[in-house]
NUMIPA-777330 format. One record per atom (N, C-alpha, C): residue number from 1; atom name; x, y, z. Coordinates in Angstrom, 2 decimals. Example, Ala and Ser with C-alpha at 12.3 -4.5 7.8 and 13.67 -1.06 7.14 Angstrom:
BEGIN
<marti i="1" at="N" x="13.19" y="-5.69" z="7.80"/>
<marti i="1" at="CA" x="12.30" y="-4.50" z="7.80"/>
<marti i="1" at="C" x="13.20" y="-3.30" z="7.80"/>
<marti i="2" at="N" x="12.85" y="-2.25" z="7.08"/>
<marti i="2" at="CA" x="13.67" y="-1.06" z="7.14"/>
<marti i="2" at="C" x="12.90" y="0.03" z="7.87"/>
# end
This chain:
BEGIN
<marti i="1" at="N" x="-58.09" y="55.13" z="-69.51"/>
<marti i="1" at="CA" x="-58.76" y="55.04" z="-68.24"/>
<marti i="1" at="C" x="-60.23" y="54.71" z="-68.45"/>
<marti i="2" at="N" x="-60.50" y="53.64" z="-68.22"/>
<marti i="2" at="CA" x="-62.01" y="52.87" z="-68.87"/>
<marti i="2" at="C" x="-62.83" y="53.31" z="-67.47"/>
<marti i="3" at="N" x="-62.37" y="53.22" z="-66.60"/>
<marti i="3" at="CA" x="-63.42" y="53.58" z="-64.97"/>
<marti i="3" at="C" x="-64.05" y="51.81" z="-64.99"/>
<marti i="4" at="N" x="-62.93" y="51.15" z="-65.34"/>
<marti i="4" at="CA" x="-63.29" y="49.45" z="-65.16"/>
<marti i="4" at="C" x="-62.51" y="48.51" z="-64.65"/>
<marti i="5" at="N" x="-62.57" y="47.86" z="-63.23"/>
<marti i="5" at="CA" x="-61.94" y="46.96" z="-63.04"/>
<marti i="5" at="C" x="-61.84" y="45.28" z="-63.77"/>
<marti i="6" at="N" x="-60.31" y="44.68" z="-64.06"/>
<marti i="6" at="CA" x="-60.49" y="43.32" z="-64.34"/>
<marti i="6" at="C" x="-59.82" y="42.75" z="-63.46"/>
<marti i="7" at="N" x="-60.42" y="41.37" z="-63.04"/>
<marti i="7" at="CA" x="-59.52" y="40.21" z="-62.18"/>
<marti i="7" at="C" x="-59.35" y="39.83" z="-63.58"/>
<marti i="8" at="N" x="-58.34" y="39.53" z="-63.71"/>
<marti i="8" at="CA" x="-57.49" y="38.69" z="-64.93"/>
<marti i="8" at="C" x="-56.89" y="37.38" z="-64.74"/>
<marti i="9" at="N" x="-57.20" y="37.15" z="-63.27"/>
<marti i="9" at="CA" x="-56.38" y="36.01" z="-62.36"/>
<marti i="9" at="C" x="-57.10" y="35.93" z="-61.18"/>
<marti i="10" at="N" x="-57.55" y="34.29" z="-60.98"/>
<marti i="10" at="CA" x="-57.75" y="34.30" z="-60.05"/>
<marti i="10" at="C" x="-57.27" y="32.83" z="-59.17"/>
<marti i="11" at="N" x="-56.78" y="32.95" z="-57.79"/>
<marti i="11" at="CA" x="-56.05" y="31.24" z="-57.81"/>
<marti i="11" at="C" x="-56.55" y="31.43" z="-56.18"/>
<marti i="12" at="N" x="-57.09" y="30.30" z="-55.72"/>
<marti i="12" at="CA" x="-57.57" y="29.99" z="-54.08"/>
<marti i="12" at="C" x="-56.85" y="28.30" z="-53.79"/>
<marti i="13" at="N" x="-56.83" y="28.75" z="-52.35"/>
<marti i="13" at="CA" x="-56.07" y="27.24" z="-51.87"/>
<marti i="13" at="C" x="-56.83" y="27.27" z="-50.37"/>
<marti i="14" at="N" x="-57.07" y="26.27" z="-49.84"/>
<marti i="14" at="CA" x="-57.56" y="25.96" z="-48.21"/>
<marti i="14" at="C" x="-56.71" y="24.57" z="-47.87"/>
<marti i="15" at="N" x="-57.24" y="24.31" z="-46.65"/>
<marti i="15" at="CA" x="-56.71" y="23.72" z="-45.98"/>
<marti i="15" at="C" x="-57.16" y="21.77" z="-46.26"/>
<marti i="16" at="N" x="-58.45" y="21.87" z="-46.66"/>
<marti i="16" at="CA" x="-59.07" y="20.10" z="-47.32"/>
<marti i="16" at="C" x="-57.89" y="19.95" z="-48.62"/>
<marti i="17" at="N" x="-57.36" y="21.07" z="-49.47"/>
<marti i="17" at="CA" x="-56.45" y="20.29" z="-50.32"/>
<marti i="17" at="C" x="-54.98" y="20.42" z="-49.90"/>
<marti i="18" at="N" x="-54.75" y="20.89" z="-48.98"/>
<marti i="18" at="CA" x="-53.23" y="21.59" z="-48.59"/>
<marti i="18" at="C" x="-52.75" y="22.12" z="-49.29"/>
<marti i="19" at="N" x="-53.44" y="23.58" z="-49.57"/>
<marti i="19" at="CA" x="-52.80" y="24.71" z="-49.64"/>
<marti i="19" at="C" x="-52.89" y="24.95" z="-51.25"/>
<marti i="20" at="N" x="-52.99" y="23.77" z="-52.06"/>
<marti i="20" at="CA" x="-52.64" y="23.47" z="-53.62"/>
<marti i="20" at="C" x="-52.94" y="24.51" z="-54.14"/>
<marti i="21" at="N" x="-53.01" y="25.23" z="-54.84"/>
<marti i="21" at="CA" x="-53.46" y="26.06" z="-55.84"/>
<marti i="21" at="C" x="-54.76" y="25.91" z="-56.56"/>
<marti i="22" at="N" x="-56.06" y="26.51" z="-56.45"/>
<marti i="22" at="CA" x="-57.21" y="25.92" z="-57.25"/>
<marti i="22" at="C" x="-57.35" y="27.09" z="-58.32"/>
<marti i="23" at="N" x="-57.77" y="27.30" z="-59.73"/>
<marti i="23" at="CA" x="-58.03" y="28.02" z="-60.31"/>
<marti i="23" at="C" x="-59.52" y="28.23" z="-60.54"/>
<marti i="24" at="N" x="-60.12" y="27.35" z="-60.22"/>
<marti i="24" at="CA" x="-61.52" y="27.61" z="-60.25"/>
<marti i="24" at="C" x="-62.50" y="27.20" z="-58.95"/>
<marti i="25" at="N" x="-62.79" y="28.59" z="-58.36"/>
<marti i="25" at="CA" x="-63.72" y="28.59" z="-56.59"/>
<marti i="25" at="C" x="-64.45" y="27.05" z="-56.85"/>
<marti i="26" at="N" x="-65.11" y="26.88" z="-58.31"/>
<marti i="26" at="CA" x="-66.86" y="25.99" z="-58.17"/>
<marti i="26" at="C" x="-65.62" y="24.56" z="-57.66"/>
<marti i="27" at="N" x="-64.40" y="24.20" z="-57.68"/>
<marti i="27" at="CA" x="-63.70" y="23.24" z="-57.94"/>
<marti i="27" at="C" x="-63.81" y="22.64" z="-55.92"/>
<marti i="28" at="N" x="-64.05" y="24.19" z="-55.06"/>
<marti i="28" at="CA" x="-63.89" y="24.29" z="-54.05"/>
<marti i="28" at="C" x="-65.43" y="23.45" z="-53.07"/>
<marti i="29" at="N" x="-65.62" y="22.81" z="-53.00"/>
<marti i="29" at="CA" x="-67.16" y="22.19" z="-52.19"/>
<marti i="29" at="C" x="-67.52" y="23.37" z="-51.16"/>
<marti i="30" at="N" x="-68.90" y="23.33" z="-51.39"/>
<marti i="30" at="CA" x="-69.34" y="24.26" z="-50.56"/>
<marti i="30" at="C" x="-69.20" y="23.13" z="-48.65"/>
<marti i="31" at="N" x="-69.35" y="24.01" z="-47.86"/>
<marti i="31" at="CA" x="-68.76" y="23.46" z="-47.01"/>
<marti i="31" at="C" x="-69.47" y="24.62" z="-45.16"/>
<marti i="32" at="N" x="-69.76" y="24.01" z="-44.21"/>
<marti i="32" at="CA" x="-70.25" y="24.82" z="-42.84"/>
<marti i="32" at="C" x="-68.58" y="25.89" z="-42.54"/>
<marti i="33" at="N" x="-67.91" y="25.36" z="-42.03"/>
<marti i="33" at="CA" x="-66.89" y="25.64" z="-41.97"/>
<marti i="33" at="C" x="-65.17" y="25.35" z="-42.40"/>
<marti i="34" at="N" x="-64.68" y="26.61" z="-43.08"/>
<marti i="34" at="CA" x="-63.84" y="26.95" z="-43.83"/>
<marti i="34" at="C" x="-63.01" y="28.22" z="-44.11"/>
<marti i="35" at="N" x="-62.01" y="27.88" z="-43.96"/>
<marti i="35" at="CA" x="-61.40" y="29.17" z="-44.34"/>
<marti i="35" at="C" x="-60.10" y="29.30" z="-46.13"/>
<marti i="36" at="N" x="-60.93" y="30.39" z="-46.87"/>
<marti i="36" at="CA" x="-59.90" y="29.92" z="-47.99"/>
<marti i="36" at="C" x="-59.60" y="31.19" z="-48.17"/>
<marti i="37" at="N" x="-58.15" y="30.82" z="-48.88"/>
<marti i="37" at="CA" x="-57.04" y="31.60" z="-49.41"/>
<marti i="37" at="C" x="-57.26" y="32.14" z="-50.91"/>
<marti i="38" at="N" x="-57.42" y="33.70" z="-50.98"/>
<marti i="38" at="CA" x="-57.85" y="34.28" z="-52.39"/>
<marti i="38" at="C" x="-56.56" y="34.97" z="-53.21"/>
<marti i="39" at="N" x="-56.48" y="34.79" z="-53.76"/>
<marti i="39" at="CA" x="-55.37" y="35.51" z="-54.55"/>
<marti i="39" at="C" x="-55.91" y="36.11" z="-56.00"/>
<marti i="40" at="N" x="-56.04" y="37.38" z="-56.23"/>
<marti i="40" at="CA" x="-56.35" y="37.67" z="-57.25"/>
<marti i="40" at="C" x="-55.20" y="38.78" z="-58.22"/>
<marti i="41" at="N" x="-55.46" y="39.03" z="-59.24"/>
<marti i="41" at="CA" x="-54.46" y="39.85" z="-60.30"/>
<marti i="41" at="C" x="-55.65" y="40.84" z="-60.69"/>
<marti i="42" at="N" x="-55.59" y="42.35" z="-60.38"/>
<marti i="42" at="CA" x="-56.25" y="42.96" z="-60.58"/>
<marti i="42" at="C" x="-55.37" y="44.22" z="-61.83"/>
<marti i="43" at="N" x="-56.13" y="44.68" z="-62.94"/>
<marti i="43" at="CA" x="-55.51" y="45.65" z="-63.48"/>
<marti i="43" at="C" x="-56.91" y="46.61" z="-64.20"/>
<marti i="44" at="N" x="-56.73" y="47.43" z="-64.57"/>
<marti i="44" at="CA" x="-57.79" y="48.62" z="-65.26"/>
<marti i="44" at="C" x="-57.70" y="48.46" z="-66.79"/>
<marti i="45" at="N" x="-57.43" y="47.21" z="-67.41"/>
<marti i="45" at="CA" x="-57.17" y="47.55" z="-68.97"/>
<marti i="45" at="C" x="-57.32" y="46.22" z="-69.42"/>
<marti i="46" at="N" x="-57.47" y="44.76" z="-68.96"/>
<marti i="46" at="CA" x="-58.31" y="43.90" z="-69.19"/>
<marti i="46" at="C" x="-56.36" y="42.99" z="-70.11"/>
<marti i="47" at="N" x="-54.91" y="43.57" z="-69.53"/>
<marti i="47" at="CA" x="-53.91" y="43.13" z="-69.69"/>
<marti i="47" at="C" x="-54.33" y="41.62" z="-68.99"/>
<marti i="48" at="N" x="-53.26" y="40.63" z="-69.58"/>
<marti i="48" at="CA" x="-53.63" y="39.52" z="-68.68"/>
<marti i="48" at="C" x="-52.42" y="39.15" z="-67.73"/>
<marti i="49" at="N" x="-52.08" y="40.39" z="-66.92"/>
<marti i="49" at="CA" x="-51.59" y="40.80" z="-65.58"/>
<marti i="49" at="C" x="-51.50" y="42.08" z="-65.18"/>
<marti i="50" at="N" x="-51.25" y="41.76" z="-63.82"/>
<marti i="50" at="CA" x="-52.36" y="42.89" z="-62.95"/>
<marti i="50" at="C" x="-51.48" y="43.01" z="-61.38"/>
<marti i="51" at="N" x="-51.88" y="43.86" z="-60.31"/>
<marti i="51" at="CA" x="-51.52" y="43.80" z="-59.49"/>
<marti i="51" at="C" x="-51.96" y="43.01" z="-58.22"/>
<marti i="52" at="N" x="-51.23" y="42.03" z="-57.87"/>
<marti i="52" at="CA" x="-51.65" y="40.77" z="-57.28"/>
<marti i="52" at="C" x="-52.33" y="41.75" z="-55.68"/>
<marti i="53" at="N" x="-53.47" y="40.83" z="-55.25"/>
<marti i="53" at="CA" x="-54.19" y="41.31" z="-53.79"/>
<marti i="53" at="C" x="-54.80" y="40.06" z="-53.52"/>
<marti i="54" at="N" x="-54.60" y="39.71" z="-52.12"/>
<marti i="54" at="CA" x="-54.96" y="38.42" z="-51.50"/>
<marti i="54" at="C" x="-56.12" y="39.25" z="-49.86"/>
<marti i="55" at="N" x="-56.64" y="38.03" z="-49.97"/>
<marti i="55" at="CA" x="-57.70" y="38.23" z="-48.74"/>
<marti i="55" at="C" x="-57.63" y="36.60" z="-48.43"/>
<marti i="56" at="N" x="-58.48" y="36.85" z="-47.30"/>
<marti i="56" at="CA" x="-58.86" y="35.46" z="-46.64"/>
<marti i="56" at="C" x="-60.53" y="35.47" z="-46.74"/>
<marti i="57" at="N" x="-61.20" y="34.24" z="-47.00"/>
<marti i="57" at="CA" x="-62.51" y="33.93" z="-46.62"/>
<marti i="57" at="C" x="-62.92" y="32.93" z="-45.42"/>
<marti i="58" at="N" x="-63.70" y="34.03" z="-44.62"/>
<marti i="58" at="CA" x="-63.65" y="32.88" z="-42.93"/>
<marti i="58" at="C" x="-65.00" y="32.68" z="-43.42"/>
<marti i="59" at="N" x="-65.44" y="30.95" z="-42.93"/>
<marti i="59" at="CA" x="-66.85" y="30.67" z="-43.03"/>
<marti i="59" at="C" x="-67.02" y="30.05" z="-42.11"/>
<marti i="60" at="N" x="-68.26" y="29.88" z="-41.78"/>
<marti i="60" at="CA" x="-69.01" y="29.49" z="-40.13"/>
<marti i="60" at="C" x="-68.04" y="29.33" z="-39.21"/>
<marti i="61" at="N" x="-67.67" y="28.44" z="-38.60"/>
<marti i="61" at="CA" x="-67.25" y="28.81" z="-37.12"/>
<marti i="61" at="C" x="-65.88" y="29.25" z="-37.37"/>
<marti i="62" at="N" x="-65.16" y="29.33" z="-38.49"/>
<marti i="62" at="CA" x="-64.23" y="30.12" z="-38.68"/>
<marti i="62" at="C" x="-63.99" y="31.40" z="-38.65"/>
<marti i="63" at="N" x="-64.75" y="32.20" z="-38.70"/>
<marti i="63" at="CA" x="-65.54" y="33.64" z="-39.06"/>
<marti i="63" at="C" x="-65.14" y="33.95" z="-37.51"/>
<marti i="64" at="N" x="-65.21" y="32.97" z="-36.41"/>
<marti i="64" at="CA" x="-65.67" y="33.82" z="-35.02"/>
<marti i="64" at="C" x="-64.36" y="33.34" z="-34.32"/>
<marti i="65" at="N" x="-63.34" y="33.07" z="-34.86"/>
<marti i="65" at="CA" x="-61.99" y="32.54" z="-34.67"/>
<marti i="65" at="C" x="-61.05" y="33.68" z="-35.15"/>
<marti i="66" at="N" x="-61.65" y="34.64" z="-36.20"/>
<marti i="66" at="CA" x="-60.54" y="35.55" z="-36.61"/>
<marti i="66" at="C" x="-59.30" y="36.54" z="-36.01"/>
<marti i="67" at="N" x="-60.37" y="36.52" z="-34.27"/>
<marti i="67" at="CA" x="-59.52" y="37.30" z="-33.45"/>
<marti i="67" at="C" x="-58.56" y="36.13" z="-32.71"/>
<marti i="68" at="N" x="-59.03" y="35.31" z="-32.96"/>
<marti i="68" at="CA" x="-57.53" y="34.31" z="-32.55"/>
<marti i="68" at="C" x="-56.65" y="33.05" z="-33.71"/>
<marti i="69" at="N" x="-57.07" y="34.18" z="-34.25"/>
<marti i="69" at="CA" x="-56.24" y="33.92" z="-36.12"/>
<marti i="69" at="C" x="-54.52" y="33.49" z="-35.81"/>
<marti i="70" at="N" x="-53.64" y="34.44" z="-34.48"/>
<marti i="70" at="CA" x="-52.53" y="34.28" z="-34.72"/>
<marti i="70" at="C" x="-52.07" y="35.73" z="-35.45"/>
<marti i="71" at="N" x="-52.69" y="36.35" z="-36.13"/>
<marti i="71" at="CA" x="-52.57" y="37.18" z="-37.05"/>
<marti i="71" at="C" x="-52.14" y="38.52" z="-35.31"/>
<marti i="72" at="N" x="-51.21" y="39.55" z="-35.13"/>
<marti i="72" at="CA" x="-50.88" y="40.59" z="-34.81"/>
<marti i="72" at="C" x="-51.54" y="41.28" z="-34.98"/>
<marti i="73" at="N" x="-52.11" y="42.08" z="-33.82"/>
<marti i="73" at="CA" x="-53.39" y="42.91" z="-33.52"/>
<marti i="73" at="C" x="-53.18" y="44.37" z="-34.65"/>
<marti i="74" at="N" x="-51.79" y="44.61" z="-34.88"/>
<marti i="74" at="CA" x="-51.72" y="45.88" z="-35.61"/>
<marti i="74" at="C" x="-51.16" y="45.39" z="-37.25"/>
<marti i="75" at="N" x="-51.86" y="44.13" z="-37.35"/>
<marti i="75" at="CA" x="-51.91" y="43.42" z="-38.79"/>
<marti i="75" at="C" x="-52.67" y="44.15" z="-39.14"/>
<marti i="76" at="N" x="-52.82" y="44.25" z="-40.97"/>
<marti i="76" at="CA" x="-53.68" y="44.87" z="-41.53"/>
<marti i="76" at="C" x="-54.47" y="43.47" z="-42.68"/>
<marti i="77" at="N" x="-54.07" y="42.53" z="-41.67"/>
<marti i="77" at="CA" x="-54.99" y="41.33" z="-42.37"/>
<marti i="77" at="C" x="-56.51" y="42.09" z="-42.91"/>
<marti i="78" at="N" x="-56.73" y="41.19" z="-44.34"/>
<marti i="78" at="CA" x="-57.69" y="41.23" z="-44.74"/>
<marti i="78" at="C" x="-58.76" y="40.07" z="-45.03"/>
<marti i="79" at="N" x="-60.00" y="40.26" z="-44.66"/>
<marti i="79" at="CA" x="-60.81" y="39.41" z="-44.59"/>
<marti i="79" at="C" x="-62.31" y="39.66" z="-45.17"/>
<marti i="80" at="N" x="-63.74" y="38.71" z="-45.68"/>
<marti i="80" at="CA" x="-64.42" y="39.30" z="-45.38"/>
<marti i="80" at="C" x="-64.96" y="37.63" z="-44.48"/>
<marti i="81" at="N" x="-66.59" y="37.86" z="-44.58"/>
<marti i="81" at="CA" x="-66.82" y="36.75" z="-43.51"/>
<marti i="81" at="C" x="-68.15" y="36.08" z="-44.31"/>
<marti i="82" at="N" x="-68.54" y="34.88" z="-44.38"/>
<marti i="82" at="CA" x="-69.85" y="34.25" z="-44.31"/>
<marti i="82" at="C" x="-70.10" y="33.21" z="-43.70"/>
<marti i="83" at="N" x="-71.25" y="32.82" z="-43.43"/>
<marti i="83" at="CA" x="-72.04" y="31.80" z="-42.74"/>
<marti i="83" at="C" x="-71.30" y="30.57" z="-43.00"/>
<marti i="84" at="N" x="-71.41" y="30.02" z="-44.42"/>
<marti i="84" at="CA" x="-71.41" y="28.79" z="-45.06"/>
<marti i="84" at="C" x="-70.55" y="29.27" z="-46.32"/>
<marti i="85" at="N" x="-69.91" y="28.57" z="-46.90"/>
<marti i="85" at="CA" x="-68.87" y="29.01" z="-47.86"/>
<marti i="85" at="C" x="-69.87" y="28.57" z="-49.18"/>
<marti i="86" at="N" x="-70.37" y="28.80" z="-50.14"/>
<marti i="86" at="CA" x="-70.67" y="28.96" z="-51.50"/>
<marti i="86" at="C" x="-70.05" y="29.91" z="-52.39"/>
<marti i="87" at="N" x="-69.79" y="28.72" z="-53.36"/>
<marti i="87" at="CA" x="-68.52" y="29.42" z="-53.99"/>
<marti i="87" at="C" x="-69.16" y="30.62" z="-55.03"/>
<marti i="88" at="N" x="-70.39" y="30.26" z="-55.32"/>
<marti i="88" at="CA" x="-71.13" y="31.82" z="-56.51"/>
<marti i="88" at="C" x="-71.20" y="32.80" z="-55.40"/>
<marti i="89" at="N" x="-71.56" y="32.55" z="-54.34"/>
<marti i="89" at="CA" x="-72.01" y="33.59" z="-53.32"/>
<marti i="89" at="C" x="-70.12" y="34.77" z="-52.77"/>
<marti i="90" at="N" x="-69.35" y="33.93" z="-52.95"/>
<marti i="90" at="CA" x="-68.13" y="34.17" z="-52.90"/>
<marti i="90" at="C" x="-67.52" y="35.18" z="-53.85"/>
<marti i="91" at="N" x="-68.00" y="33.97" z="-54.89"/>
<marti i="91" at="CA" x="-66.78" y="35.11" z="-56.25"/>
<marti i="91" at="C" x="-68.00" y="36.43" z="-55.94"/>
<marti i="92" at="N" x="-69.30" y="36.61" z="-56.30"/>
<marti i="92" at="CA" x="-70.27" y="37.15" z="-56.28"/>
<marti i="92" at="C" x="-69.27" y="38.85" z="-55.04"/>
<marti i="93" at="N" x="-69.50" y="38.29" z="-53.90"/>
<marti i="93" at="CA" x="-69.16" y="39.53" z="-53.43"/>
<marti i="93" at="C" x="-67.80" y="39.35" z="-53.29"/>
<marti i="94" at="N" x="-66.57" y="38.90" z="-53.90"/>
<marti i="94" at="CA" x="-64.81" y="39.89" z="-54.02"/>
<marti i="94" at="C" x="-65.52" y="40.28" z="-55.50"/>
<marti i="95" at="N" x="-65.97" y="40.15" z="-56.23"/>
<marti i="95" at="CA" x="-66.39" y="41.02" z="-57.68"/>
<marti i="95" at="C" x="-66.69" y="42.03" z="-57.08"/>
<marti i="96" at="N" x="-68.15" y="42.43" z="-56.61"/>
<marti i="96" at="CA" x="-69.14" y="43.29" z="-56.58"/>
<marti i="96" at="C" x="-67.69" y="44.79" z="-55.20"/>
<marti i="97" at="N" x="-66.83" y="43.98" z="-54.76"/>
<marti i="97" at="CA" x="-65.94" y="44.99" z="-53.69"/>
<marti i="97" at="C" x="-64.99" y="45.23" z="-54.78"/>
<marti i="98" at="N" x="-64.71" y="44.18" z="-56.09"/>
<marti i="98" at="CA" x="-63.59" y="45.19" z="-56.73"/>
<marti i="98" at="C" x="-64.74" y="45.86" z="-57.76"/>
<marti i="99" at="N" x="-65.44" y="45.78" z="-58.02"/>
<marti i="99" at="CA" x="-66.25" y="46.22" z="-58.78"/>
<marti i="99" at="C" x="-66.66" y="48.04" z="-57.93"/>
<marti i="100" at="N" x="-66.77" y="48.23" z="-56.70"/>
<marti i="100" at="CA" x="-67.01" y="49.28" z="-55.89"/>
<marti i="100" at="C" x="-65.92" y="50.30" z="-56.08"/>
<marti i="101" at="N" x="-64.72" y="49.59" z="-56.33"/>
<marti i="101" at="CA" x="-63.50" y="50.13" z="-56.14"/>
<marti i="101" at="C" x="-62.96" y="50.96" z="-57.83"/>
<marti i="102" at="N" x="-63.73" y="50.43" z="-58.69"/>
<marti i="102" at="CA" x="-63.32" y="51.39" z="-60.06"/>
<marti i="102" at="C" x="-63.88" y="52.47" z="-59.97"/>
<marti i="103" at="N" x="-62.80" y="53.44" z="-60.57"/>
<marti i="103" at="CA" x="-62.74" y="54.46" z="-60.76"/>
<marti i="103" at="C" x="-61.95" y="55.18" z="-61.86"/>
<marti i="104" at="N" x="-61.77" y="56.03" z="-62.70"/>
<marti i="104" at="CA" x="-61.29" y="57.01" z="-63.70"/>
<marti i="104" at="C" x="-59.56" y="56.52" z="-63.65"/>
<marti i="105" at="N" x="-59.11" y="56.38" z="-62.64"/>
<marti i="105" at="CA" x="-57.82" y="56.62" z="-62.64"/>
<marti i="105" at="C" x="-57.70" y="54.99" z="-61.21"/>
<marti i="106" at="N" x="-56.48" y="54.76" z="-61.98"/>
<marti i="106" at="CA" x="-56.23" y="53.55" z="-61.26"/>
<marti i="106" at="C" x="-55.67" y="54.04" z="-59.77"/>
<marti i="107" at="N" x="-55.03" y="54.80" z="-59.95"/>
<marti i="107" at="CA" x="-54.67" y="55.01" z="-58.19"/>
<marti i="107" at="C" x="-55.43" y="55.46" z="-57.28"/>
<marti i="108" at="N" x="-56.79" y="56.33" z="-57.90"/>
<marti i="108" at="CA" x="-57.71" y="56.11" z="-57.06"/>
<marti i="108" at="C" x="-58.47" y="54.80" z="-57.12"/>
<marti i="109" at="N" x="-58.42" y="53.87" z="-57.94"/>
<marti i="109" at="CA" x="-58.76" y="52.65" z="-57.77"/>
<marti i="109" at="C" x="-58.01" y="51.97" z="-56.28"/>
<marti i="110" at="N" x="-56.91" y="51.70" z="-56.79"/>
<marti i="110" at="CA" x="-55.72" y="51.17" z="-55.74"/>
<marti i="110" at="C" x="-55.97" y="51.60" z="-54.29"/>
<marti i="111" at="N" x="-56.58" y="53.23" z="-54.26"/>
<marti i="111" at="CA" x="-56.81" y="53.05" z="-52.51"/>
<marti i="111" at="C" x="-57.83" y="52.15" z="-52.02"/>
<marti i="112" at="N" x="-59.11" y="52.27" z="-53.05"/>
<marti i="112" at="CA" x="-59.73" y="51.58" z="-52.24"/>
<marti i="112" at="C" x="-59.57" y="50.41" z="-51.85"/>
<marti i="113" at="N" x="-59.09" y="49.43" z="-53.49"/>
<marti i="113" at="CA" x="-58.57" y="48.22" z="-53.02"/>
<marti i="113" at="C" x="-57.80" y="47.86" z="-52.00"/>
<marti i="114" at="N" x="-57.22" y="48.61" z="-51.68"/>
<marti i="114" at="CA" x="-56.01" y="48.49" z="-50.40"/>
<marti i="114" at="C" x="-56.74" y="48.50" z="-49.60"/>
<marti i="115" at="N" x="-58.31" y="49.00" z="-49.13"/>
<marti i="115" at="CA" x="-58.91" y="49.12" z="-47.82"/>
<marti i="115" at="C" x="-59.70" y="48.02" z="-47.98"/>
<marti i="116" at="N" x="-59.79" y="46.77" z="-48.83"/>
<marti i="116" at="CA" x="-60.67" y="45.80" z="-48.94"/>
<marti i="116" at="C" x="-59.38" y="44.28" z="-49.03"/>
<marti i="117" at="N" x="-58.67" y="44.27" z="-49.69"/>
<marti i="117" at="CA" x="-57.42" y="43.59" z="-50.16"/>
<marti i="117" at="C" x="-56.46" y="43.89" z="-49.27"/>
<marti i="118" at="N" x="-55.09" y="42.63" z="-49.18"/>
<marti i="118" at="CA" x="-53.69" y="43.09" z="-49.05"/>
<marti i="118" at="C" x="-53.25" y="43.21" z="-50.37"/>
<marti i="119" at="N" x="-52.56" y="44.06" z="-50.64"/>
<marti i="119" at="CA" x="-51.87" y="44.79" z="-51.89"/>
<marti i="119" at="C" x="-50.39" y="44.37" z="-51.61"/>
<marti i="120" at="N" x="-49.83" y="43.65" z="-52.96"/>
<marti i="120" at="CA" x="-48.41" y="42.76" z="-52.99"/>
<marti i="120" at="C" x="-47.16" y="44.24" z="-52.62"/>
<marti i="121" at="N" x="-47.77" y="45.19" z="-53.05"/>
<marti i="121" at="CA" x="-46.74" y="46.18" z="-52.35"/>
<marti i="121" at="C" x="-47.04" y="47.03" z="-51.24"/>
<marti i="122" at="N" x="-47.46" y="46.48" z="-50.55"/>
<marti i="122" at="CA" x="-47.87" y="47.12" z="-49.27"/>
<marti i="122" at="C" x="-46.82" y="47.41" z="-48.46"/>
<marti i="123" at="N" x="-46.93" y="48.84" z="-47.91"/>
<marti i="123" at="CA" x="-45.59" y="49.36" z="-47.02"/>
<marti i="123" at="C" x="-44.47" y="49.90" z="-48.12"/>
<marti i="124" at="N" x="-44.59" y="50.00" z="-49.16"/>
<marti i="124" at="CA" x="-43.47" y="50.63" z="-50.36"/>
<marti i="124" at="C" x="-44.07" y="51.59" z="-50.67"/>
<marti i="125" at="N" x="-43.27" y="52.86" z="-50.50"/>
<marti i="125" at="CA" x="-43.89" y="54.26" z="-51.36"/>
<marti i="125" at="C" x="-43.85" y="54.40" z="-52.72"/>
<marti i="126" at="N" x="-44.67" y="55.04" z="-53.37"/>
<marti i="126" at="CA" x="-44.67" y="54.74" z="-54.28"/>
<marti i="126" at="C" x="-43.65" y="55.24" z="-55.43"/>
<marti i="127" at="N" x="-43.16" y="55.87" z="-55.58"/>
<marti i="127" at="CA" x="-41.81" y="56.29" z="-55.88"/>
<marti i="127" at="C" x="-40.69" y="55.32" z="-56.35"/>
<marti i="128" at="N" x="-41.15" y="53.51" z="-55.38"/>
<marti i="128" at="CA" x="-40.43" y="52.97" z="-55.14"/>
<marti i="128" at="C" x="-40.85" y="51.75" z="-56.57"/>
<marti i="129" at="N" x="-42.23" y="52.25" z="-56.61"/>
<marti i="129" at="CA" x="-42.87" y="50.85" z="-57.62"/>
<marti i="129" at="C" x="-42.67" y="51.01" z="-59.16"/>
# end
C-alpha cells in the first residue's frame, strides 16, 4: 500500500475523429468548443492494468449543454467542465483529482474515485468483484 495513485492507461475519443481511440490528449487540438471522451486504467501499484473509470470533458459552449446531454436526471454521469479545451490543462486536472483520491488502502482510494469517475463496476457489490 504505497498511498499512490497510477493511470497506467490512458485512451480519449471525440467527436472531430469519430469516436477513434486517441492515446495521446496533445494528439487532440486544442479547440472553443468540445466535448471528449476519457477513459483511464487506474491501479495503486504502478501494474500495467488497473481499474478502468471514464468521465466526459465539456468545453465552451458544451459545458452549458450538459443538462441537455440526453443523459437521465438520476444518471450518475460524470463530468468536469472548461472554457476552452487544452490538452496540458486537461491531463493537468484528471491527474491532480486522481492524485486527491490516494490513499493507504485502495478501497478507500476507490470511493473517492467513484465520486469524481464512472467506475467499470458500478452498481456491483462488492462481494461480487
Amino acid at each position: 500500500m504505497s498511498g499512490k495513485l497510477y493511470v497506467v492507461d490512458w485512451e480519449f475519443s471525440y467527436d472531430g475523429n469519430g469516436y477513434l481511440p486517441i492515446f495521446d490528449i496533445r494528439e487532440i487540438p486544442p479547440a472553443d468548443d468540445l466535448t471528449v471522451q476519457v477513459r483511464l486504467q487506474i491501479n495503486d501499484d504502478g501494474r500495467p492494468f488497473g481499474d478502468v473509470f471514464r468521465l466526459d470533458v465539456l468545453c465552451g459552449r458544451d459545458r452549458y449543454n450538459a443538462k441537455q446531454s440526453g443523459k437521465p436526471k438520476n444518471s450518475n454521469w460524470k463530468f468536469i467542465k472548461c472554457e476552452r479545451f487544452d490538452p496540458d490543462e486537461v491531463e493537468a486536472r484528471i491527474l491532480a483529482i486522481v492524485d486527491s483520491c490516494a490513499s493507504d488502502w485502495f478501497t478507500r482510494s476507490l470511493d473517492c474515485l467513484r465520486k469524481h469517475f464512472d467506475w467499470e463496476y458500478e452498481g456491483r457489490k462488492p462481494s461480487a468483484l
